[in-house]
C-alpha positions, 0 to 999 in steps of 0.5 A: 061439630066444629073447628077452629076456621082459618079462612080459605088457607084451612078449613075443617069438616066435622068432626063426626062421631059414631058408635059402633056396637062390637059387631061394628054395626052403628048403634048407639045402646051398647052392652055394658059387658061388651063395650063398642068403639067411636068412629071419628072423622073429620077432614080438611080443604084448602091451601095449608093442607100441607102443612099438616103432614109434619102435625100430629092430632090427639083424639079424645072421647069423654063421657058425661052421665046423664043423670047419677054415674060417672063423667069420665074419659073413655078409652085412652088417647089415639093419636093420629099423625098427620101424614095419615089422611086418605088420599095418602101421600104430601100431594094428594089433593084435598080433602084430606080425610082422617079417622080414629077409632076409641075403644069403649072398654068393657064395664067401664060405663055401668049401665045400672046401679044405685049410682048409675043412669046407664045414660050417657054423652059423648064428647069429642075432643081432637086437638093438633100439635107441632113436635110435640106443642099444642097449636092453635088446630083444635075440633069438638063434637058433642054428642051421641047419647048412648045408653049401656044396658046390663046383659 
C-alpha cells in the first residue's frame, strides 16, 4: 500500500482493500455466479487537505490470474470527488477519509475450466485528477488473493 508522500503538506494512509462477499461479510472465496465488492479506503493528514476538495480520485481494481485465466479490470471505474471525505465539509479537520465501493460482477472471473486457476489478485489502482488532468496524487495497493469457487 502506497501514496505518493508529499512531506508534512500531504500524506496518505492506504489504501486498503477488502473483499466482501454479497452478504457484505469480509471473505476473500467468492461464489463465481454471485460476484462480491471491493471496499476501498485510504485517508489523508496534513495542511494540503483543502485543496483536495476541487479534485476528483478515479479508483480502479484489476485481477491477475494466479496461474491459467484471464487478467483483467474488474468492474468499471468508480470516481470519487474530492469533497466526499468523512468528516465532510472544506473545514473538517483531518484525516480526511474516503471510501469506494467496486463491483466484482457475477461470472466475470471463472472460477473452473480448462483455461481458469479460479485464483486471483487484486490490484488497486487510485489515481487523482484537477478538472479533468491527471496530477501527480496517485496510491496502489496489491493484493488480496481471492479464490472463485463454482456453486
Amino acid at each position: 500500500m502506497s501514496w505518493d508522500d508529499f512531506g508534512n503538506f500531504l500524506h496518505g494512509t492506504g489504501p486498503t482493500n477488502t473483499v466482501l462477499d454479497p452478504d457484505l461479510n469480509p471473505n476473500n472465496i467468492l461464489q463465481e455466479n454471485l460476484g462480491g465488492t471491493c471496499q476501498m479506503d485510504w485517508s489523508f493528514t496534513g495542511s494540503a487537505t483543502q485543496f483536495l476538495e476541487q479534485t476528483t480520485f478515479t479508483v480502479n481494481l484489476y485481477a491477475e490470474s494466479i496461474g491459467p485465466g484471464p487478467d483483467v479490470q474488474v468492474g468499471p471505474s468508480v470516481i470519487v470527488p474530492g469533497s466526499a471525505h468523512t468528516p465532510p465539509g472544506l473545514n473538517a479537520p483531518p484525516p480526511w477519509n474516503y471510501t469506494a465501493n467496486v463491483a466484482i460482477p457475477p461470472n466475470s472471473l471463472p472460477a473452473t475450466g480448462p483455461n481458469a486457476s479460479g485464483v486471483y489478485r487484486l490490484t488497486t489502482v487510485i489515481t487523482n485528477s484537477i478538472g479533468g488532468q491527471r496530477d501527480q496524487l496517485a496510491g496502489f495497493v496489491d493484493g488480496p488473493v481471492i479464490e472463485m469457487r463454482s456453486p
